[in-house]
DSSP file (Angstrom, degrees, kcal/mol; ACC not computed):
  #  RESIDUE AA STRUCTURE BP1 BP2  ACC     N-H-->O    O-->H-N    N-H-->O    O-->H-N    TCO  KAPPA ALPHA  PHI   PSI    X-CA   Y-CA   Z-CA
    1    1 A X              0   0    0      0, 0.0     2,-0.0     0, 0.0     0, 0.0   0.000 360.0 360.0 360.0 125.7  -35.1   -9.4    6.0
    2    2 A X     >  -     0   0    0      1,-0.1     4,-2.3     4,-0.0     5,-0.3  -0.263 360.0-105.5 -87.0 179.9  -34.3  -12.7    7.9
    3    3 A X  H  > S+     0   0    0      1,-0.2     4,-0.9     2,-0.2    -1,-0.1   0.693 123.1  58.6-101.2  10.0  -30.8  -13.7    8.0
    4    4 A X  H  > S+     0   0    0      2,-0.2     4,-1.3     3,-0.1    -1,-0.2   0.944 103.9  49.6 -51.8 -59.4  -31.3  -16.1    5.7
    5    5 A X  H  > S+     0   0    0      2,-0.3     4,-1.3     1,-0.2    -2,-0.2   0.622 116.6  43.3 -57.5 -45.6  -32.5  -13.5    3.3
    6    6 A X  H  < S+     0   0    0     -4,-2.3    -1,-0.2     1,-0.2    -2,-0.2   0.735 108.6  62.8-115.4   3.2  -29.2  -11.3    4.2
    7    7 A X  H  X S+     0   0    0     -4,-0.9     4,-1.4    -5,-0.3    -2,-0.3   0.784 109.1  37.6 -65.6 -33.6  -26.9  -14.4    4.0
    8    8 A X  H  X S+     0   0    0     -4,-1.3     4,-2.9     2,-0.2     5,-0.2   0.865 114.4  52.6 -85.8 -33.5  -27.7  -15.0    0.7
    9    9 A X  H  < S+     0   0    0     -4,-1.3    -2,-0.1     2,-0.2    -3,-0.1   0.574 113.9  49.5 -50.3 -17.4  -27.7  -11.1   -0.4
   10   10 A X  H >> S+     0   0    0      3,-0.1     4,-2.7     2,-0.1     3,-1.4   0.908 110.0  50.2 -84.0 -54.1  -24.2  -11.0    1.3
   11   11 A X  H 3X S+     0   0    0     -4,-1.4     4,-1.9     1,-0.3    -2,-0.2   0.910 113.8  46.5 -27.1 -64.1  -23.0  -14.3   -0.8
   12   12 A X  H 3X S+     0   0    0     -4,-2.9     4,-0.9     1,-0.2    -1,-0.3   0.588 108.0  52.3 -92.7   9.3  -24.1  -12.8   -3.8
   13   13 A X  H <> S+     0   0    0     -3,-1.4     4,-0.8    -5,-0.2    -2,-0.2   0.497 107.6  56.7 -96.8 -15.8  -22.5   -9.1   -3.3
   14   14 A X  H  X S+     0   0    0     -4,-2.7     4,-0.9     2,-0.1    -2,-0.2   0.683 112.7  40.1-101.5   6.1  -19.4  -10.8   -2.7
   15   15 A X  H  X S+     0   0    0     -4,-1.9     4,-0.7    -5,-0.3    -3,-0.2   0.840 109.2  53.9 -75.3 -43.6  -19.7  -12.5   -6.0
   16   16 A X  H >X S+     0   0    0     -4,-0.9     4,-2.8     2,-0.2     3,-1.0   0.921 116.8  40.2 -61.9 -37.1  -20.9   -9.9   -7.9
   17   17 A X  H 3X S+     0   0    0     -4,-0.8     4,-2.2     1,-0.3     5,-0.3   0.984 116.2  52.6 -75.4 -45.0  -17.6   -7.6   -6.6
   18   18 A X  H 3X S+     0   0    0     -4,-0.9     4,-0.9     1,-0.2    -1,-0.3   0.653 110.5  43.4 -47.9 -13.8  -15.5  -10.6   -7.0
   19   19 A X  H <X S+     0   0    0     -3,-1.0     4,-1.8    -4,-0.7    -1,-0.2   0.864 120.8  48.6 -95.0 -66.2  -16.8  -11.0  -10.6
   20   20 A X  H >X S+     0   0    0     -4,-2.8     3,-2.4     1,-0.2     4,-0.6   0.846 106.7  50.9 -21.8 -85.4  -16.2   -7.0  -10.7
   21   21 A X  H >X S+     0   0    0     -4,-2.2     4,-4.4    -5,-0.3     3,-2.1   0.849 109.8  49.8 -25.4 -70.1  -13.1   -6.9   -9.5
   22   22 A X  H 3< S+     0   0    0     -4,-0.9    -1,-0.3     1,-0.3    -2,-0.2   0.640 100.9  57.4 -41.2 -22.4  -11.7   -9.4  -11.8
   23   23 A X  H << S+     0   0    0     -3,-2.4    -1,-0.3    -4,-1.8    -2,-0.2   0.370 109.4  55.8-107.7   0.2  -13.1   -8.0  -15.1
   24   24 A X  H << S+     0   0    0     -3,-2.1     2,-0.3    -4,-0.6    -2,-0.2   0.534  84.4  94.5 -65.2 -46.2  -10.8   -4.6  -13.7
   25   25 A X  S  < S-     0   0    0     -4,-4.4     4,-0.1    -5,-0.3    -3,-0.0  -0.218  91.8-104.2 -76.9 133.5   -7.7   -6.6  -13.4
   26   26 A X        -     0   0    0     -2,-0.3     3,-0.5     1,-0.2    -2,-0.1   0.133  14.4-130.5 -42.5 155.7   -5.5   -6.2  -16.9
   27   27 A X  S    S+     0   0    0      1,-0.2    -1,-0.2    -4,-0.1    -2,-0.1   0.604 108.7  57.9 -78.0 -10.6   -5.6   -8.8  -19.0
   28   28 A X  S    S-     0   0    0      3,-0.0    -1,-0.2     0, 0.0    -2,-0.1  -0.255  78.1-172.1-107.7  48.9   -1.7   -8.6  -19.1
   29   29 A X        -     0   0    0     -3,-0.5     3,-0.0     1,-0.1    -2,-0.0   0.192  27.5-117.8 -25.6 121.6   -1.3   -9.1  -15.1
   30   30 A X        -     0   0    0      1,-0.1     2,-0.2     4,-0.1    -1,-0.1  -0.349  36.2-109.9 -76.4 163.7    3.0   -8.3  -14.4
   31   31 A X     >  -     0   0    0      1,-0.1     4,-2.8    -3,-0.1    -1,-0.1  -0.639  27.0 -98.0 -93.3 164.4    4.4  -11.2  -13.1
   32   32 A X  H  > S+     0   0    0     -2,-0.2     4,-1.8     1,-0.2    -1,-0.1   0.782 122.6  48.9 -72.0  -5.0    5.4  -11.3   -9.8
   33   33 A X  H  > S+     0   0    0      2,-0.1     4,-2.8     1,-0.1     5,-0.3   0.922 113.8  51.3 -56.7 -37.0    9.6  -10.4  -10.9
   34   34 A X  H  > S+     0   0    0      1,-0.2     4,-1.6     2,-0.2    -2,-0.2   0.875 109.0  43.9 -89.3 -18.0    8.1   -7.9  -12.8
   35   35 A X  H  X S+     0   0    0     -4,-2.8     4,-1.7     2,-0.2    -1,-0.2   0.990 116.3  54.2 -27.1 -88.3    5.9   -6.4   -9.5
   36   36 A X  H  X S+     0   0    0     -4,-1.8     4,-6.5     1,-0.3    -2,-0.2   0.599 107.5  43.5 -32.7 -53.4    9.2   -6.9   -7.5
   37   37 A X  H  X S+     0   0    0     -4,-2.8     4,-0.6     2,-0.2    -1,-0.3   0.995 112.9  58.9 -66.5 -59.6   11.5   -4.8  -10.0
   38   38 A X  H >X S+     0   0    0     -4,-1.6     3,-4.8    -5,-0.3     4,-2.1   0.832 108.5  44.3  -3.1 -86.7    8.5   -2.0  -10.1
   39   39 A X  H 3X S+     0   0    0     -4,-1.7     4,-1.0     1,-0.3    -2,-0.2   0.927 111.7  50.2 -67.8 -60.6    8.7   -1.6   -6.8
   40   40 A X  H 3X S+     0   0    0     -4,-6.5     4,-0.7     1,-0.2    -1,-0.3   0.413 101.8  59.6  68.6-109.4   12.2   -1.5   -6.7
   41   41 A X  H <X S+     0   0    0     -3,-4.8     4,-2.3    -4,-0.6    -2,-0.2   0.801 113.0  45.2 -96.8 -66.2   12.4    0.9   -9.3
   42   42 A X  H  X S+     0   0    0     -4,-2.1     4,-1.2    -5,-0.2    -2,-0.2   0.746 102.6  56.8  -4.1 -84.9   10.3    3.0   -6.8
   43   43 A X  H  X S+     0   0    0     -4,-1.0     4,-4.2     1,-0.2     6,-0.2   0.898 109.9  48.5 -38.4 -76.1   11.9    2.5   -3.7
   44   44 A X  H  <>S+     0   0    0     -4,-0.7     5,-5.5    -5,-0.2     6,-0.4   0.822 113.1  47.7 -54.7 -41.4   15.2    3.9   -5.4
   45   45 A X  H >X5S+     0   0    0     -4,-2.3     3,-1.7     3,-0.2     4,-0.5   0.884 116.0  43.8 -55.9-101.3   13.4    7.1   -6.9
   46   46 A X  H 3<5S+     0   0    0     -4,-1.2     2,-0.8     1,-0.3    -2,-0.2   0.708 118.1  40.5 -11.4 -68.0   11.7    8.0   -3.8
   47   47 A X  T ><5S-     0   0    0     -4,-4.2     3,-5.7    -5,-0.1    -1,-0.3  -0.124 114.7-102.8-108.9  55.3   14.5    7.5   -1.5
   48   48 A X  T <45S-     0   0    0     -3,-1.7    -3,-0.2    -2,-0.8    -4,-0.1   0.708  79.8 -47.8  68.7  20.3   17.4    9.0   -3.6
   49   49 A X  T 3<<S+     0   0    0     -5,-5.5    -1,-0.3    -4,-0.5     2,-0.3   0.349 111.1 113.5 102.6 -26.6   19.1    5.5   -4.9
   50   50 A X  S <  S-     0   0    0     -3,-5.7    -1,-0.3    -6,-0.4    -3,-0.1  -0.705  71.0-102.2 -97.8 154.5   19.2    3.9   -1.4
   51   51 A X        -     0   0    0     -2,-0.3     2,-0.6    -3,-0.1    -1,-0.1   0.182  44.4-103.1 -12.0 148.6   17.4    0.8    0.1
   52   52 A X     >  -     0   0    0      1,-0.1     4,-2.6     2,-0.0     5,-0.2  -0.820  19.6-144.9-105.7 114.9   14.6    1.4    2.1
   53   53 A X  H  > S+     0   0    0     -2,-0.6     4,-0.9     1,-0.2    -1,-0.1   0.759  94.3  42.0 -44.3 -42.7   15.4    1.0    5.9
   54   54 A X  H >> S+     0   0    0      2,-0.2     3,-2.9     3,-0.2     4,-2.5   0.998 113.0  52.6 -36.6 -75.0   11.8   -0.5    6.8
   55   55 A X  H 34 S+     0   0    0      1,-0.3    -2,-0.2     2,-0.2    -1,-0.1   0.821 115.9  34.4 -54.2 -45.6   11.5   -2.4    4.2
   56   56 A X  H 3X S+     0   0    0     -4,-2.6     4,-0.6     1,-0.2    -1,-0.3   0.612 110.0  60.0 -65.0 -11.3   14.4   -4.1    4.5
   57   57 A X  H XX S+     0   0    0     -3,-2.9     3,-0.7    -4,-0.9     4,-0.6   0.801 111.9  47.1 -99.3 -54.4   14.4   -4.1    8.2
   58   58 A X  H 3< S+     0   0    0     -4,-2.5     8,-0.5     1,-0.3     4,-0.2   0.103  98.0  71.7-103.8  20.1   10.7   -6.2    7.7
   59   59 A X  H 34 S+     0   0    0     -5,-0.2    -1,-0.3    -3,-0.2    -2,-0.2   0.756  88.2  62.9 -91.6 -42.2   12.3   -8.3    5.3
   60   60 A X  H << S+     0   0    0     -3,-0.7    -2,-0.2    -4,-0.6     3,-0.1   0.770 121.8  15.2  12.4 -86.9   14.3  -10.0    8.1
   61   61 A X  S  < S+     0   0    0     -4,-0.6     2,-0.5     1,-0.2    -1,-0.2   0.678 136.0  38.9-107.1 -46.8   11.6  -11.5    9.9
   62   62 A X     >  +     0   0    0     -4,-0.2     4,-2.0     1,-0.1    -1,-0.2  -0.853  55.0 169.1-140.0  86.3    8.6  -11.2    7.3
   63   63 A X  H  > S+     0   0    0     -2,-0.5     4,-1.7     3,-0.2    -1,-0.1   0.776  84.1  52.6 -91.2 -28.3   10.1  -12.1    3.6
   64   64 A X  H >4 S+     0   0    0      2,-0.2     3,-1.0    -5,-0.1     4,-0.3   0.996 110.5  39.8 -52.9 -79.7    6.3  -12.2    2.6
   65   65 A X  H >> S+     0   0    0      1,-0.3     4,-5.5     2,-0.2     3,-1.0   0.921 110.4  58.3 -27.0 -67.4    5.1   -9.1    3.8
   66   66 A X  H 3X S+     0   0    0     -4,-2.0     4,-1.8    -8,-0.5    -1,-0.3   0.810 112.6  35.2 -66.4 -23.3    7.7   -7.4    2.9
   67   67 A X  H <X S+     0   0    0     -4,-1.7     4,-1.2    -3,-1.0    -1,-0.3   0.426 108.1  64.4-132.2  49.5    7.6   -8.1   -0.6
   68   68 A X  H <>>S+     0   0    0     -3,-1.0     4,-2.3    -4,-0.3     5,-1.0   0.664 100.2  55.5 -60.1 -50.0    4.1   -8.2   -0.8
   69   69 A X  I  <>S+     0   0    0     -4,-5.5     5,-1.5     2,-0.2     6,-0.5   0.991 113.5  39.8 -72.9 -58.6    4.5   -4.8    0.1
   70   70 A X  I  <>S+     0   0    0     -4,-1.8     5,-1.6    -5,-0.5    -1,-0.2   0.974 115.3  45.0 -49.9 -55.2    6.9   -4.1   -3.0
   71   71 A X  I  <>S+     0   0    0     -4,-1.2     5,-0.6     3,-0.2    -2,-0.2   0.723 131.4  23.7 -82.7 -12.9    5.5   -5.9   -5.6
   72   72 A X  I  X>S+     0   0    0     -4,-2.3     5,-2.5     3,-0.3     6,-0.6   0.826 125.1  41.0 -88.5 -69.5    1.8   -4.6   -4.6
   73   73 A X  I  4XS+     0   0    0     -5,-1.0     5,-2.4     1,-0.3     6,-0.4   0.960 140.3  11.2 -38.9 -64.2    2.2   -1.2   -2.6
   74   74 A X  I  4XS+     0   0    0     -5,-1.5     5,-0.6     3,-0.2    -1,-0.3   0.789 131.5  53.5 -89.9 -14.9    4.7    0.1   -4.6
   75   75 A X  I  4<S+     0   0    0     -5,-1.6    -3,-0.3    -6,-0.5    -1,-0.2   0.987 125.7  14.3 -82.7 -46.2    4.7   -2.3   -7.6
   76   76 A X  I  X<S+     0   0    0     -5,-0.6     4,-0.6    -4,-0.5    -3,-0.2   0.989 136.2  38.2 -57.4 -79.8    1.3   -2.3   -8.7
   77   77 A X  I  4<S+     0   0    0     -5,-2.5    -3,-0.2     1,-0.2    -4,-0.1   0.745 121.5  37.3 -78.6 -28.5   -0.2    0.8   -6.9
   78   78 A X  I  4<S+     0   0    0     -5,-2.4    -1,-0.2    -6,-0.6    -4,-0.2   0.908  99.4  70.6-102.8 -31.3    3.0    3.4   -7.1
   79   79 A X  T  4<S+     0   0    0     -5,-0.6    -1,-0.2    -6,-0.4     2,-0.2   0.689  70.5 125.4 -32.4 -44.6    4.2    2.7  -10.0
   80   80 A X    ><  -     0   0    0     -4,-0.6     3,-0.6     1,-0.1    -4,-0.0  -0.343  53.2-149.3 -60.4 128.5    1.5    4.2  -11.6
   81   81 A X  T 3  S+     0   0    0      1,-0.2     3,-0.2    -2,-0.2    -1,-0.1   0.400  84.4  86.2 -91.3  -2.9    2.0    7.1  -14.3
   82   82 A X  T 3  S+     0   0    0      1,-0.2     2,-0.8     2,-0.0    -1,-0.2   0.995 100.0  22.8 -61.1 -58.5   -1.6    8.8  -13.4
   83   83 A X  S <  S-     0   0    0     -3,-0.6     5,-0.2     2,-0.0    -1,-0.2  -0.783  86.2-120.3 -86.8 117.8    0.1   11.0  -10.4
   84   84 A X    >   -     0   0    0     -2,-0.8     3,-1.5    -3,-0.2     4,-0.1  -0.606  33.4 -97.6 -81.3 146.7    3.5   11.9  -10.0
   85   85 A X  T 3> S+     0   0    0      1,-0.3     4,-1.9     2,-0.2    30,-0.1   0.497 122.6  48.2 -39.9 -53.7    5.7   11.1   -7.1
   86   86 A X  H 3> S+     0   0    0     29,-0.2     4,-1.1     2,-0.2    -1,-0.3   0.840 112.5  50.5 -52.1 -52.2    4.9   14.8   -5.3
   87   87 A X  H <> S+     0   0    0     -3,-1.5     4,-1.0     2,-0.2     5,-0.2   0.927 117.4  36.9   0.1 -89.6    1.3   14.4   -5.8
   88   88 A X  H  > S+     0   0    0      1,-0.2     4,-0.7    -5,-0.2    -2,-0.2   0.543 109.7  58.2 -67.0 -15.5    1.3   11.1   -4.3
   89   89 A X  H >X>S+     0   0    0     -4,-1.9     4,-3.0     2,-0.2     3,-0.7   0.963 111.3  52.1 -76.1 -68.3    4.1   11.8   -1.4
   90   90 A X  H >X5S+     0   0    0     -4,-1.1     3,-2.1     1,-0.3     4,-0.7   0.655 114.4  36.8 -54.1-104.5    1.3   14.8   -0.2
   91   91 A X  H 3X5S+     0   0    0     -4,-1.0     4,-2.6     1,-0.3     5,-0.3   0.486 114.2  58.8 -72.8 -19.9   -1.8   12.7    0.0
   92   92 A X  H <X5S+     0   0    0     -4,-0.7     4,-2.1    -3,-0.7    -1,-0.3   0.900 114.9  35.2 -53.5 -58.1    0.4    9.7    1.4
   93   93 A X  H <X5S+     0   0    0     -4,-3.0     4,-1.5    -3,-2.1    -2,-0.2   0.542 112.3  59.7 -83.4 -11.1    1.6   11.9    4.6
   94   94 A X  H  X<S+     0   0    0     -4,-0.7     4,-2.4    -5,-0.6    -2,-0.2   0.939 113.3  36.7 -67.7 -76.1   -1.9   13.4    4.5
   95   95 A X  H  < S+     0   0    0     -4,-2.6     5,-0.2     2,-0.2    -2,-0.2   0.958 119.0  51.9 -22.0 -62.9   -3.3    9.3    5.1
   96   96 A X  H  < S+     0   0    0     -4,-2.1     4,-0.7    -5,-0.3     5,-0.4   0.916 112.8  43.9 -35.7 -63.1   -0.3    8.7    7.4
   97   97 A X  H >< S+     0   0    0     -4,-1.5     3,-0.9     2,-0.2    -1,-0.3   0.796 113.2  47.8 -54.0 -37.3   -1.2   12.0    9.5
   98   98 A X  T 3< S+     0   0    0     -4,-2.4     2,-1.7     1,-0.3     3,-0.2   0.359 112.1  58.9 -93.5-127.6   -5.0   11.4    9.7
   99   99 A X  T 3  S-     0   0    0      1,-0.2    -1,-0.3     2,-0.1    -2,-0.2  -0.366 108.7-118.1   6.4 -43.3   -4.0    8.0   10.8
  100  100 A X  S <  S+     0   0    0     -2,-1.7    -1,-0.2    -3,-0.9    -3,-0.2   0.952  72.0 134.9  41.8  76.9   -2.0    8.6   13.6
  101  101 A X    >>  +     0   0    0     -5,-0.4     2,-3.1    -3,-0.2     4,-2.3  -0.592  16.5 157.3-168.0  17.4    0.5    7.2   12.0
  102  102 A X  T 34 S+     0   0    0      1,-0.2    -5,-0.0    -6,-0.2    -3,-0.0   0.310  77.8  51.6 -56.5  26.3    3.6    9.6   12.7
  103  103 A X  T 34 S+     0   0    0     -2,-3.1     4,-0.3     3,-0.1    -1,-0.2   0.751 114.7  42.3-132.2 -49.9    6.3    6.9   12.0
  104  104 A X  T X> S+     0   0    0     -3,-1.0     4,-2.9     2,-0.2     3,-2.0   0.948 115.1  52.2 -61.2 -86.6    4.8    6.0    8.7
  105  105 A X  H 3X S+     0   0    0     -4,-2.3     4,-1.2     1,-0.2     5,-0.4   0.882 101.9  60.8 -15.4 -81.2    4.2    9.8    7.9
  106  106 A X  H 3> S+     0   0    0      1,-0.3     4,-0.6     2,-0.3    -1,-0.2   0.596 104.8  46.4 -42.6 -30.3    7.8   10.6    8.7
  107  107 A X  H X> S+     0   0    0     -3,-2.0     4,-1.9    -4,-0.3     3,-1.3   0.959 111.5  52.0 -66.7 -75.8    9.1    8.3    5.9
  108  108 A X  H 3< S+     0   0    0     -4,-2.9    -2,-0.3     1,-0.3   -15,-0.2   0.493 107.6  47.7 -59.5  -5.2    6.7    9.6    3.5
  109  109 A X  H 3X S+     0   0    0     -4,-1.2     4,-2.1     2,-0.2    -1,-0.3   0.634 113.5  49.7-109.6 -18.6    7.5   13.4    4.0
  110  110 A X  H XX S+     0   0    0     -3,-1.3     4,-2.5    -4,-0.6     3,-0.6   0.902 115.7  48.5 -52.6 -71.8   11.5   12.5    3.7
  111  111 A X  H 3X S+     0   0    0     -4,-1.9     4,-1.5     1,-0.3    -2,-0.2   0.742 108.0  47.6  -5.7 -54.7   10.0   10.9    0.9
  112  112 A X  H >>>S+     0   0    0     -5,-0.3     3,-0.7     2,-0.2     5,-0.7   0.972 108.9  57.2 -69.7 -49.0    8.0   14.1   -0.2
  113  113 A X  H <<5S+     0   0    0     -4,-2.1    -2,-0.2    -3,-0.6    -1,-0.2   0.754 101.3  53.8 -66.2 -27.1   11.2   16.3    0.1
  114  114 A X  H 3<5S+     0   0    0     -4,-2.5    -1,-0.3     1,-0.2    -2,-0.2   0.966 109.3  52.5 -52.2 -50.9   13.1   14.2   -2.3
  115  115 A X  H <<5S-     0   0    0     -4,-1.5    -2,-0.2    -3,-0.7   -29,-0.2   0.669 127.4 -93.3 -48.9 -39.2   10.1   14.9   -4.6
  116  116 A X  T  <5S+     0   0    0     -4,-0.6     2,-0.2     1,-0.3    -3,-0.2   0.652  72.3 146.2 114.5  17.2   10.1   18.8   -4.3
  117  117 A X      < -     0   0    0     -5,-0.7    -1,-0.3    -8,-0.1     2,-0.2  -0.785  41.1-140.7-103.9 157.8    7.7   19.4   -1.6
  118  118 A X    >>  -     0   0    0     -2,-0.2     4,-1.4     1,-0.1     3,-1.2  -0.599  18.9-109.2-100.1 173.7    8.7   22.3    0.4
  119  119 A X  H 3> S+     0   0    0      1,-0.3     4,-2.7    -2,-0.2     3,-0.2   0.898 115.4  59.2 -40.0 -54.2    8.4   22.4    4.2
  120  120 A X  H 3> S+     0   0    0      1,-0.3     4,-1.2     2,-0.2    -1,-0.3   0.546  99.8  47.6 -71.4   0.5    6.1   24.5    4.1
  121  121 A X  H <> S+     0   0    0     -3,-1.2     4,-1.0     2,-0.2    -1,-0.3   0.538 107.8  62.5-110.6 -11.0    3.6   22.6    2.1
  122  122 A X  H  X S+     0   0    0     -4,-1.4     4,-2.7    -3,-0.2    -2,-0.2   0.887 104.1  51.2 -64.5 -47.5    4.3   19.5    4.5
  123  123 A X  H  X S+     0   0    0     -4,-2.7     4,-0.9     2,-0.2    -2,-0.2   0.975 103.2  51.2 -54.9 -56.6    3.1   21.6    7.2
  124  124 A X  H  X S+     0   0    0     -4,-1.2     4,-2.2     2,-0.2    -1,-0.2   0.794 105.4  64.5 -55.4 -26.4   -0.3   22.7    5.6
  125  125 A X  H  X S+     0   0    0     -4,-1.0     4,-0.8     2,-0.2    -1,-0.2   0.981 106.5  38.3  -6.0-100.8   -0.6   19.1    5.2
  126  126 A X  H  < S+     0   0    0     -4,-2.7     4,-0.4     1,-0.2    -2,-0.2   0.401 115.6  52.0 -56.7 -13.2   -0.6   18.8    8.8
  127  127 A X  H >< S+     0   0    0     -4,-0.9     3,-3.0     2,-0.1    -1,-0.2   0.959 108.7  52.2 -65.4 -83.7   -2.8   22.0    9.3
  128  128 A X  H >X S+     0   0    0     -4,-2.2     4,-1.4     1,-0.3     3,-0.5   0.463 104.6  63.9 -13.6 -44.1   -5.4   20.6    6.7
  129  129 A X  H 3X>S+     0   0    0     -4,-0.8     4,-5.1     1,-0.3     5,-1.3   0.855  88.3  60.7 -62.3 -55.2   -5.3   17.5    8.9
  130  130 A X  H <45S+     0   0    0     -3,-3.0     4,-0.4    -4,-0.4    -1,-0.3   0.813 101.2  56.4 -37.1 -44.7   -6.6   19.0   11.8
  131  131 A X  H <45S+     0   0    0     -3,-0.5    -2,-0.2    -4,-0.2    -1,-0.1   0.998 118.8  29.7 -55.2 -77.8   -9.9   19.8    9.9
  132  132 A X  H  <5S+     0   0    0     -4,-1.4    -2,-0.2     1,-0.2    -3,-0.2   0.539 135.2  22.5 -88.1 -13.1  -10.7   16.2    8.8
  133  133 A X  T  <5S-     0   0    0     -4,-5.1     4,-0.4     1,-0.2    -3,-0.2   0.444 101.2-115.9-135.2   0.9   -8.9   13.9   12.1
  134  134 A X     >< -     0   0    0     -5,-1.3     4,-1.3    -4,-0.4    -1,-0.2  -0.234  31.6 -72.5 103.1 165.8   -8.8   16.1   14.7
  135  135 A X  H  > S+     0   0    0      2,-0.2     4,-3.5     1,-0.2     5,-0.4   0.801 113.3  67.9 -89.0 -13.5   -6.1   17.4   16.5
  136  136 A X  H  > S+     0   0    0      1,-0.2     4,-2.3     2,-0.2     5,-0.3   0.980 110.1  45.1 -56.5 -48.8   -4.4   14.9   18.6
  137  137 A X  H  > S+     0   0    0     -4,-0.4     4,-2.1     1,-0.2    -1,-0.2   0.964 113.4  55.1 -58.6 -49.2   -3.3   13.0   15.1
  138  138 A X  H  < S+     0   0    0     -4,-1.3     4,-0.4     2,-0.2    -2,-0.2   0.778 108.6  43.1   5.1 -81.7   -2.4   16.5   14.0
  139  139 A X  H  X S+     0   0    0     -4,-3.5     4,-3.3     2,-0.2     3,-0.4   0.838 111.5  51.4 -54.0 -49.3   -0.1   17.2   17.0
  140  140 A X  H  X S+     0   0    0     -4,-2.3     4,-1.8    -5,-0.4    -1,-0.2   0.903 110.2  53.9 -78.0 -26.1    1.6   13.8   17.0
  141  141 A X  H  X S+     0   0    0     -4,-2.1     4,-1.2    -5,-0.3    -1,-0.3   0.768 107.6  52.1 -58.4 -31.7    2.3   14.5   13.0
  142  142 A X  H  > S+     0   0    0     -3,-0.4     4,-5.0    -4,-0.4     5,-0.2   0.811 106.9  50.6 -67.1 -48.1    3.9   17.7   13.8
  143  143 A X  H  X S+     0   0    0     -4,-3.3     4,-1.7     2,-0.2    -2,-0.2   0.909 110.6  46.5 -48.8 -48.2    5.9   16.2   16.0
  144  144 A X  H  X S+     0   0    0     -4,-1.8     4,-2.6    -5,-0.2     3,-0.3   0.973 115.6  50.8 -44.0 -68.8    7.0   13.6   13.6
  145  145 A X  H  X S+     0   0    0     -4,-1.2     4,-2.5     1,-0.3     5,-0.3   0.894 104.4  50.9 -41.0 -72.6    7.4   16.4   11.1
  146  146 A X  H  X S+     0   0    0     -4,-5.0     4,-2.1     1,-0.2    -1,-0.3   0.878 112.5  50.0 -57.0 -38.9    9.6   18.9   13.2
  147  147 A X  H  X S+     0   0    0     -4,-1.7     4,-1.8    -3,-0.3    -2,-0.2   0.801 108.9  52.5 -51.5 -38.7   12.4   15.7   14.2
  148  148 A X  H  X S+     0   0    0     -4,-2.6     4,-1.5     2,-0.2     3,-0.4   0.993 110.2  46.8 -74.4 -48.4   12.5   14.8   10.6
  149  149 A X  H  X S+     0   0    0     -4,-2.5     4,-1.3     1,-0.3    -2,-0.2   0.727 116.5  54.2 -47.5 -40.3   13.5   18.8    9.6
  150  150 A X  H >X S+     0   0    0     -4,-2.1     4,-1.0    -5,-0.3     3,-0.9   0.955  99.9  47.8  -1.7-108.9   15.6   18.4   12.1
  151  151 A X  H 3X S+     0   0    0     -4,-1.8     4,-1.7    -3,-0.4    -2,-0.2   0.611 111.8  52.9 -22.1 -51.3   17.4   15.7   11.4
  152  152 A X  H 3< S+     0   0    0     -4,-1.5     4,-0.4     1,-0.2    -1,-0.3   0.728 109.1  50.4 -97.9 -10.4   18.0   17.0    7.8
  153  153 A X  H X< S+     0   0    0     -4,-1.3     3,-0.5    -3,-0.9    -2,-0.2   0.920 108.4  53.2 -44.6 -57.6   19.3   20.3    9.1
  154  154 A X  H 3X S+     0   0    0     -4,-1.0     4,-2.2     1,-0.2     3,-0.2   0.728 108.8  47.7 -66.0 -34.7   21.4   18.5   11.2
  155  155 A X  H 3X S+     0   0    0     -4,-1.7     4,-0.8     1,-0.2    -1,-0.2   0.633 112.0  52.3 -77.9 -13.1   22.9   16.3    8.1
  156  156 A X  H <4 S+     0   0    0     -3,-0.5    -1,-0.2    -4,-0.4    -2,-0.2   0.477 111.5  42.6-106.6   2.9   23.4   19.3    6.1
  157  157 A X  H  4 S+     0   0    0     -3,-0.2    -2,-0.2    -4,-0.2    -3,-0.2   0.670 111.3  53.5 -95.7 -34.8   25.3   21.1    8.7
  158  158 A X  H  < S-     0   0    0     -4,-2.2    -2,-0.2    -5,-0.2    -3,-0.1   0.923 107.3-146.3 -57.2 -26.5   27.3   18.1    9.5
  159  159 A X     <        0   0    0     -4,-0.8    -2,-0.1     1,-0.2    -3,-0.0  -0.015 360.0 360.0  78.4 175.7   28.0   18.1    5.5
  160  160 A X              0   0    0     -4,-0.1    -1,-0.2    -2,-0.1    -4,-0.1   0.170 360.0 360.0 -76.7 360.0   28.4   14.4    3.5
């Protein structure tokens, strides 16, 4: 194959998926308010009624980003009725962990415990992890992990 030959075989696989792609997306596409509120709607279920400190934190500086990242992550993609919120909170801190991603993680397993994941299934999480990224990601997930349990020890002895 010359690269002539896999310049035009690249051209026309990224038409054919662009053509793909498009004949996936609904024909009643939300607008982007109605993204925004989605996500949201999210935001407040997950994290108990409040803001989210990231998000808002990266709204600051990056008013794009940041609600690209509502009206897509979490309006489009979380929002969606296939998995529920516990479901998606586990494979989310699962991502995070095999990532090395412990900051990320840490969000998403507060996240998980609003849901109804127990500790202990955050941890097997982080066992499980080991298998498929190794341990170094592992470790630094545990780490993550043990601060956040922490933390929410520490707020429930301090009381409200």
């Amino acid at each position: 194959m010359t690269l002539t030959t896999l310049g035009s075989s690249c051209c026309y696989g990224a038409l054919w998926l662009s053509a793909a792609l498009f004949a996936l997306e609904p024909a009643h596409a939300a607008s982007e308010r109605e993204r925004l509120e989605a996500g949201r709607e999210v935001i407040e279920r997950l994290n108990q009624g409040q803001p989210q400190p990231a998000l808002e934190a990266m709204r600051e500086e990056f008013p794009f980003l940041a609600d690209a990242t509502q009206g897509y992550a979490l309006g489009e993609v979380w929002s969606r009725e296939i998995l529920d919120d516990r479901t998606r909170q586990l494979i989310t801190v699962g991502v995070f962990a095999a990532l090395g991603q412990p900051d990320y993680m840490k969000i998403h397993a507060g996240y998980a415990l609003n849901a109804g994941v127990s500790e202990e299934e955050l941890k097997e999480v982080i066992y499980l992890t080991t298998v498929h990224a190794g341990f170094p990601p592992a470790i630094a997930a545990s780490a993550a992990l043990a601060e956040l349990f922490q933390e929410r020890r520490q707020r429930v002895e301090d009381g409200p």
